[in-house]
N, CA, C and O atoms as a GROMACS GRO file, in nm:
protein
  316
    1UNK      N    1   0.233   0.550  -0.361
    1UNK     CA    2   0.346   0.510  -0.281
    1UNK      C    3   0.327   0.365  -0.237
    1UNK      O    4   0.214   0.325  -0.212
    2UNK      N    5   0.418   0.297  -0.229
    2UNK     CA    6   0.463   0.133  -0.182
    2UNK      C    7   0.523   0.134  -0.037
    2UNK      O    8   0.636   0.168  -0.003
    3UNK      N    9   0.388   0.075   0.061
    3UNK     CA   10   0.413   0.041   0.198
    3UNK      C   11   0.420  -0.079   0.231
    3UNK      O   12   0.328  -0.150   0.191
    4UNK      N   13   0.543  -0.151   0.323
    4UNK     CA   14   0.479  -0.255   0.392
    4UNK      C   15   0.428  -0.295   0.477
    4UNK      O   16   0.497  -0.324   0.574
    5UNK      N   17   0.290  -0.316   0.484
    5UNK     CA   18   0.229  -0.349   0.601
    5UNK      C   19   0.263  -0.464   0.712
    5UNK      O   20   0.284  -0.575   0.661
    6UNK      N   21   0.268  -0.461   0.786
    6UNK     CA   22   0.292  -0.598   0.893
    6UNK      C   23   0.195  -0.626   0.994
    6UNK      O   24   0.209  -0.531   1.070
    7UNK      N   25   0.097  -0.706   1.046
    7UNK     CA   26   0.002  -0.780   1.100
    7UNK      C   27   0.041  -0.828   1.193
    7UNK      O   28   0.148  -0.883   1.170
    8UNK      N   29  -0.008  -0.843   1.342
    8UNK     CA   30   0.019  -0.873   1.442
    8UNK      C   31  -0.145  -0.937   1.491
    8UNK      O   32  -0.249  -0.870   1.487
    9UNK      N   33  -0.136  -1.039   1.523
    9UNK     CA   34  -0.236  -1.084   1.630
    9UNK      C   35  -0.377  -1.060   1.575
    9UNK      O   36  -0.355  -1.082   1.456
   10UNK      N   37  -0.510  -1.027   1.582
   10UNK     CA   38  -0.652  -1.026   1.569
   10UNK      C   39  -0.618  -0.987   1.416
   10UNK      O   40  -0.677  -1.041   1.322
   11UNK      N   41  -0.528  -0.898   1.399
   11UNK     CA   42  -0.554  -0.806   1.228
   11UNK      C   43  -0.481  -0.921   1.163
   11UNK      O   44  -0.526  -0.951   1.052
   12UNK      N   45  -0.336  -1.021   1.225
   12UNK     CA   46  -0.306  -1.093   1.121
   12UNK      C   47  -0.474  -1.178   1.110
   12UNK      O   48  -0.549  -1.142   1.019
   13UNK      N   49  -0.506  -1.253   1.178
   13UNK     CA   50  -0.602  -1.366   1.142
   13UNK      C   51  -0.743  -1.276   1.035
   13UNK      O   52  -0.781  -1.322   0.927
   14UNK      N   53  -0.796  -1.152   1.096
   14UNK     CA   54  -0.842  -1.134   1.015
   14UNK      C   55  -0.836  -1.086   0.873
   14UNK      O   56  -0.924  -1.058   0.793
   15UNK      N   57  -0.683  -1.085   0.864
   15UNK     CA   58  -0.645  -1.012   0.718
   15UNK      C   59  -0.572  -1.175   0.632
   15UNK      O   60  -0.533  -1.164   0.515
   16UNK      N   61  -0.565  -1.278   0.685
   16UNK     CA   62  -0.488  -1.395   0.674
   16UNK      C   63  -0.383  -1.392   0.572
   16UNK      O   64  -0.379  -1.466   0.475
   17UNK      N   65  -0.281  -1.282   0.608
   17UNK     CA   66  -0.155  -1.271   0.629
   17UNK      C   67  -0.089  -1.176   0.714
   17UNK      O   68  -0.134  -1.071   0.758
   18UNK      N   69   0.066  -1.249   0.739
   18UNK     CA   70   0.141  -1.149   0.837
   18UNK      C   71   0.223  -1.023   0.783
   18UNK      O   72   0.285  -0.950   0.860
   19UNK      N   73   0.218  -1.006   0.655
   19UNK     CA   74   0.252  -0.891   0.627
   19UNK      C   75   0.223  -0.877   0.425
   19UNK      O   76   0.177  -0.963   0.350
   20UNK      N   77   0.265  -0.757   0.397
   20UNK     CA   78   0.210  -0.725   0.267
   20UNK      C   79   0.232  -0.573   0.203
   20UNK      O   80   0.204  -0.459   0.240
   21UNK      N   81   0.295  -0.628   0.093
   21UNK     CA   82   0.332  -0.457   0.039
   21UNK      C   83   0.195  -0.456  -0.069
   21UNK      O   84   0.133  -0.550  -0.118
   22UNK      N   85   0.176  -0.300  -0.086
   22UNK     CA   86   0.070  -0.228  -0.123
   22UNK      C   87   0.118  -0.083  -0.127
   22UNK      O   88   0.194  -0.013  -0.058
   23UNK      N   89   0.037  -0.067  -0.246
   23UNK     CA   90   0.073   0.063  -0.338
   23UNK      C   91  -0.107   0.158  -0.238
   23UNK      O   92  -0.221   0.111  -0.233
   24UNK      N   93  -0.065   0.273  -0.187
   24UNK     CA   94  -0.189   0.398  -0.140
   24UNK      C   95  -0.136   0.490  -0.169
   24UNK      O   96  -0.017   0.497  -0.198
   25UNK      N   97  -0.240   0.606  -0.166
   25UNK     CA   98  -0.253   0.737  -0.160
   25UNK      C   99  -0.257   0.780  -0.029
   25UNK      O  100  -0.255   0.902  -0.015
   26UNK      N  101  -0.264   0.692   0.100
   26UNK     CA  102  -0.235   0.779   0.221
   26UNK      C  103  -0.125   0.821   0.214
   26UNK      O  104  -0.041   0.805   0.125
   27UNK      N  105  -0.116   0.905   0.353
   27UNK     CA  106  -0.014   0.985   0.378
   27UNK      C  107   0.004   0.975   0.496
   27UNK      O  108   0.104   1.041   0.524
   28UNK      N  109  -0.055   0.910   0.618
   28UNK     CA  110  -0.047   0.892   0.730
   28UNK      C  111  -0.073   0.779   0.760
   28UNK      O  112  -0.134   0.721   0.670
   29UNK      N  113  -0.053   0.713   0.858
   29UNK     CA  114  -0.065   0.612   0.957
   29UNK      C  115  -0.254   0.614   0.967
   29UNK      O  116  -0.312   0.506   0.974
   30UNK      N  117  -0.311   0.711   0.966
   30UNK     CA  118  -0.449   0.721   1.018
   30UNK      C  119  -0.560   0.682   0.871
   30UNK      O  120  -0.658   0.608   0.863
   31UNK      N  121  -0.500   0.760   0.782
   31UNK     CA  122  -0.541   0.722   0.667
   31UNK      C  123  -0.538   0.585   0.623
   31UNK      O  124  -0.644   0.532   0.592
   32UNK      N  125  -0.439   0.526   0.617
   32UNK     CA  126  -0.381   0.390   0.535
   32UNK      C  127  -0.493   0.311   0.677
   32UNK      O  128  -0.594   0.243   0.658
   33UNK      N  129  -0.462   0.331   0.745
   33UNK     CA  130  -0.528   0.234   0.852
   33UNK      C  131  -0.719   0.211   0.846
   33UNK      O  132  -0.787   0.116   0.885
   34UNK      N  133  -0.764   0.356   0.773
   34UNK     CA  134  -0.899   0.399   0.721
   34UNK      C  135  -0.925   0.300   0.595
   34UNK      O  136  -1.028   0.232   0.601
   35UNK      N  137  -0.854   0.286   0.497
   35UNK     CA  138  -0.869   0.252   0.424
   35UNK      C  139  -0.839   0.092   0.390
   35UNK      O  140  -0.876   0.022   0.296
   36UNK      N  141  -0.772   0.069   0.488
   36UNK     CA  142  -0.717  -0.093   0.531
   36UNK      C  143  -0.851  -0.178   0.592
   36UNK      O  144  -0.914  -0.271   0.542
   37UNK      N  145  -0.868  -0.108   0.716
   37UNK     CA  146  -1.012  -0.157   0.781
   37UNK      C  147  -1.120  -0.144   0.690
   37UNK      O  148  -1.192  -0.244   0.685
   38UNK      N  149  -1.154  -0.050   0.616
   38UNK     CA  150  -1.318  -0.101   0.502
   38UNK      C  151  -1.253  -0.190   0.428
   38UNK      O  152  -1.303  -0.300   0.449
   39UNK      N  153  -1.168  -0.195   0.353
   39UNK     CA  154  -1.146  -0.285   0.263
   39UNK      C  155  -1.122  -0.434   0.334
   39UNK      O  156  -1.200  -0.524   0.301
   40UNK      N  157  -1.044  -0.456   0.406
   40UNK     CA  158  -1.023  -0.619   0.471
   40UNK      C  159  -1.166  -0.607   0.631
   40UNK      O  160  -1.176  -0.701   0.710
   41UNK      N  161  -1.219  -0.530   0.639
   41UNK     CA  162  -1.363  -0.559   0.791
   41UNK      C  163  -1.266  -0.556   0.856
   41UNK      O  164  -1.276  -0.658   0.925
   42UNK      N  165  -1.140  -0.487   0.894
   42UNK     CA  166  -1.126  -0.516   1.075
   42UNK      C  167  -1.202  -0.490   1.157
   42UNK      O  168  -1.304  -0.427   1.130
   43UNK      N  169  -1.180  -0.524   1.254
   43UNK     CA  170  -1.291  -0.534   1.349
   43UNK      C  171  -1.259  -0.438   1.462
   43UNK      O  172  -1.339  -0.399   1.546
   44UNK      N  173  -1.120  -0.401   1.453
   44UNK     CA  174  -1.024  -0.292   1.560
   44UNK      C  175  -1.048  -0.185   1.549
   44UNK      O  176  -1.031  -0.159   1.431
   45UNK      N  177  -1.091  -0.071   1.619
   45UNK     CA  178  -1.099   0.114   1.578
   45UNK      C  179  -0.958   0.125   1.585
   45UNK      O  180  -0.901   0.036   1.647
   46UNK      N  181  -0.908   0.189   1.549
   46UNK     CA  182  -0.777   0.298   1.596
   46UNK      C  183  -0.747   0.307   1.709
   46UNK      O  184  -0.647   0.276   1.773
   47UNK      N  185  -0.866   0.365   1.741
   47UNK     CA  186  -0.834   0.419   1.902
   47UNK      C  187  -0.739   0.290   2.020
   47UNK      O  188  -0.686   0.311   2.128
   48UNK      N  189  -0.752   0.166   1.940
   48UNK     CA  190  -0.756   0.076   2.051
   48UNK      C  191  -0.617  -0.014   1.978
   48UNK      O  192  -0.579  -0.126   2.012
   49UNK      N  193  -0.563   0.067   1.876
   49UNK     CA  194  -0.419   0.027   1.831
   49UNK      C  195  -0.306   0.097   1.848
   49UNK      O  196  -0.328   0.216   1.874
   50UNK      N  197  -0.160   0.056   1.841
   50UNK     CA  198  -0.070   0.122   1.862
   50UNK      C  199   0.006   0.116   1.700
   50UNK      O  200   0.025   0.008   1.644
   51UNK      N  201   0.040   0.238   1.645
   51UNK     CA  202   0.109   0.212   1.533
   51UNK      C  203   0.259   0.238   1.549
   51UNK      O  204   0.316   0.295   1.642
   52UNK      N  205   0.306   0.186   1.442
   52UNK     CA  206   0.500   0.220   1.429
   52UNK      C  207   0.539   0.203   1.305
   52UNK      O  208   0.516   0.094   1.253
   53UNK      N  209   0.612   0.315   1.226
   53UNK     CA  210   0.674   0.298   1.163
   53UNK      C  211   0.790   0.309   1.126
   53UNK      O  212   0.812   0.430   1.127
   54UNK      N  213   0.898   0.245   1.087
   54UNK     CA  214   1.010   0.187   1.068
   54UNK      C  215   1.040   0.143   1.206
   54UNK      O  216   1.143   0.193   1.252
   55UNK      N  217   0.986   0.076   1.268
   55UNK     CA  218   1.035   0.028   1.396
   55UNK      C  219   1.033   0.139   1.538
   55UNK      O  220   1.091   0.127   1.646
   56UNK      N  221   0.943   0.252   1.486
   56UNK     CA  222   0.927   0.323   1.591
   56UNK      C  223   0.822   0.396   1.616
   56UNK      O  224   0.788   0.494   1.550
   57UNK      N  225   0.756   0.344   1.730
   57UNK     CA  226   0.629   0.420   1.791
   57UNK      C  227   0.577   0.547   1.712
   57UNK      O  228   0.586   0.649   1.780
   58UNK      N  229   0.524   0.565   1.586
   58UNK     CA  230   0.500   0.714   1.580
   58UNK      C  231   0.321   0.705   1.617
   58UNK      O  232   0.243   0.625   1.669
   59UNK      N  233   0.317   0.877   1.538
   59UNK     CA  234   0.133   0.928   1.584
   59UNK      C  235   0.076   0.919   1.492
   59UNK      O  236   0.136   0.929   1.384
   60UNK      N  237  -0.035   0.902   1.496
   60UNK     CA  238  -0.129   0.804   1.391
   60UNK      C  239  -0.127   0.965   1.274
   60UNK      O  240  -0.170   0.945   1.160
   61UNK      N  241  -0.093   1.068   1.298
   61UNK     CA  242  -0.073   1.163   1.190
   61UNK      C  243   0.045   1.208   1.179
   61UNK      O  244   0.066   1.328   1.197
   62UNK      N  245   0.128   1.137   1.154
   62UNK     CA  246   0.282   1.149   1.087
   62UNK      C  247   0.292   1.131   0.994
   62UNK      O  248   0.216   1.048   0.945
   63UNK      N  249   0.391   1.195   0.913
   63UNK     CA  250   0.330   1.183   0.782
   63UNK      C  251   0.428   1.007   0.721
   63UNK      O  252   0.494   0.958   0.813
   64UNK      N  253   0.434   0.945   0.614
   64UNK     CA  254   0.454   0.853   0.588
   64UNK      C  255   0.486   0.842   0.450
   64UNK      O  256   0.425   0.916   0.373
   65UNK      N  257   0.582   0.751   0.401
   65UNK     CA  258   0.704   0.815   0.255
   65UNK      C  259   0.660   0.658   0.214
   65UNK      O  260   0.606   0.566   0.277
   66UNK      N  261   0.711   0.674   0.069
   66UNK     CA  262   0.734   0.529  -0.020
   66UNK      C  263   0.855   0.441   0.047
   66UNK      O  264   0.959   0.492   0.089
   67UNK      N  265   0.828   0.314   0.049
   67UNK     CA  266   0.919   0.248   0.118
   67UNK      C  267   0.913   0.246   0.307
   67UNK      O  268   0.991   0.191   0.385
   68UNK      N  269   0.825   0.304   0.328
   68UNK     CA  270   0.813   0.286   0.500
   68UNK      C  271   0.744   0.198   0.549
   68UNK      O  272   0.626   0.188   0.517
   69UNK      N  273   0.795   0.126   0.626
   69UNK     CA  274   0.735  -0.043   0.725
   69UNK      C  275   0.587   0.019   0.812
   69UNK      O  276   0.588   0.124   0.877
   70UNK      N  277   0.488  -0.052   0.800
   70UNK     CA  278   0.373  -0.004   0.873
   70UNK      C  279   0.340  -0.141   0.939
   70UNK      O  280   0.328  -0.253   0.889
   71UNK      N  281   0.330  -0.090   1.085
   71UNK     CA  282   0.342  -0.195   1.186
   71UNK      C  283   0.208  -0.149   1.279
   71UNK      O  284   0.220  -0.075   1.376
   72UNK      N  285   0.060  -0.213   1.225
   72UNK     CA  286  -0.081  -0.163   1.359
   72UNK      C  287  -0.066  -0.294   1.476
   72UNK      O  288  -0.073  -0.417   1.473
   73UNK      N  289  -0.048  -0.212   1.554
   73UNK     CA  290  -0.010  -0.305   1.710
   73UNK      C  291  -0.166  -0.323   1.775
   73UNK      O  292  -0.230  -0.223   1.809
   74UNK      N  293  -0.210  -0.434   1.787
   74UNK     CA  294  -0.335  -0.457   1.869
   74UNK      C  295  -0.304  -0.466   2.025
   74UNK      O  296  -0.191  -0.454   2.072
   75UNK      N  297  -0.355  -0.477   2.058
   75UNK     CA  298  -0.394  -0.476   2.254
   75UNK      C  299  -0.361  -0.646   2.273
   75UNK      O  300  -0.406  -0.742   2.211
   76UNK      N  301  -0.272  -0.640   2.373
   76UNK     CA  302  -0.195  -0.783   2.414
   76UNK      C  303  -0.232  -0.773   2.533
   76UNK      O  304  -0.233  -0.685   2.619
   77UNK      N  305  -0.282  -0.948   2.518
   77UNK     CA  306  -0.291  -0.974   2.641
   77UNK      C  307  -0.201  -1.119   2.687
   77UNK      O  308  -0.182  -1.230   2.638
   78UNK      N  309  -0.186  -1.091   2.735
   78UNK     CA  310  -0.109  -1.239   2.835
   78UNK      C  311  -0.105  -1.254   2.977
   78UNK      O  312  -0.147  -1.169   3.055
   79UNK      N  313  -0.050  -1.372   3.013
   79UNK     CA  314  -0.028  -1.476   3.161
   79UNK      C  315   0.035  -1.463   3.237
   79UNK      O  316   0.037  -1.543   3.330
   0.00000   0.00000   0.00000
């Protein structure tokens, strides 16, 4: 299946881009995110991200279709 990923903040710089389609075998938000972090070293657990897909808050075990926007939200901070 063909996802697009989108990068926000610590994961864009460490992945050095803001977004990116890619062909997986996950099926969840938890998976793709498993297999994202060994392959590019993030440096983020899960635990300490917020995911969404198609523009909406889901749970890191929802399941996830060809063609769905994958959005890992890091921890914001601001002023």
């Amino acid at each position: 299946m063909k996802y697009k990923i989108e990068y926000f903040a610590l994961l864009r710089e460490q992945r050095g881009l803001s977004e990116e389609t890619l062909e997986s075998e996950a099926t969840t938000p938890s998976e793709l995110y498993h297999h994202l972090k060994e392959e590019h070293d993030f440096s983020l657990e899960k635990k300490s991200l917020k995911v969404a897909v198609n523009e909406d808050f889901a749970d890191w075990d929802a399941e996830i279709k060809d063609g769905d926007v994958i959005v890992f939200i890091p921890p914001v901070a601001g002023g």
